[in-house]
C-alpha positions in Angstrom: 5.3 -39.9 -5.3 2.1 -40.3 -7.0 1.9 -44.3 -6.0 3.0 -43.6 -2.5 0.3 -41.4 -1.8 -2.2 -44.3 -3.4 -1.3 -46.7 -1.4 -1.6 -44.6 1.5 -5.8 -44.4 0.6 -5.9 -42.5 -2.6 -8.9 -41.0 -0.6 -7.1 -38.7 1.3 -5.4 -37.6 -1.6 -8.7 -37.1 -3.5 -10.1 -35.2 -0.4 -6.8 -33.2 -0.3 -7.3 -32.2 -4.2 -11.1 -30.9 -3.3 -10.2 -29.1 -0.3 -7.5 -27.3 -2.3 -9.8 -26.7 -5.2 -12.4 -24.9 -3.1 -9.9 -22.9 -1.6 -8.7 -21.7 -4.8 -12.3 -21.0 -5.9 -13.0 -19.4 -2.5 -10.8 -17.1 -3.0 -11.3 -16.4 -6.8 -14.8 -15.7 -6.1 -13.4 -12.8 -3.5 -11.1 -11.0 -5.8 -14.2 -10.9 -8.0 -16.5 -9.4 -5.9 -13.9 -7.1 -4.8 -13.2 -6.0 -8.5 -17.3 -6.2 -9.0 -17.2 -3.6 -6.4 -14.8 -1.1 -6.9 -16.1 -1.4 -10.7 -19.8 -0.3 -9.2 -18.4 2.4 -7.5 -16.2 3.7 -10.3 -18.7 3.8 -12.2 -20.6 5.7 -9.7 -18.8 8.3 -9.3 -18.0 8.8 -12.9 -21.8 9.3 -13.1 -22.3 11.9 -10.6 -19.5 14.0 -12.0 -21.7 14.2 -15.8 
């Protein structure tokens, strides 16, 4: 499979790999700032209660 998809270009294949890593870090980043937030606003109202 591997050899097939280098002698298709190898390039595409390469391209293919980055476009699939950003994804994956695009939507890392936003489960992070979604935990980030809820975290900030936990934390918020645990203060106001003292």
């Amino acid at each position: 499979m591997i050899n097939a998809l280098l002698a298709d270009g190898g390039s595409d294949y390469l391209s293919m790999l980055v476009t699939d890593f950003l994804w994956k870090a695009a939507i890392v980043a936003v489960l992070v700032i979604i935990v980030l937030v809820s975290m900030v606003i936990i934390y918020k109202k645990v203060g106001n209660r003292k």
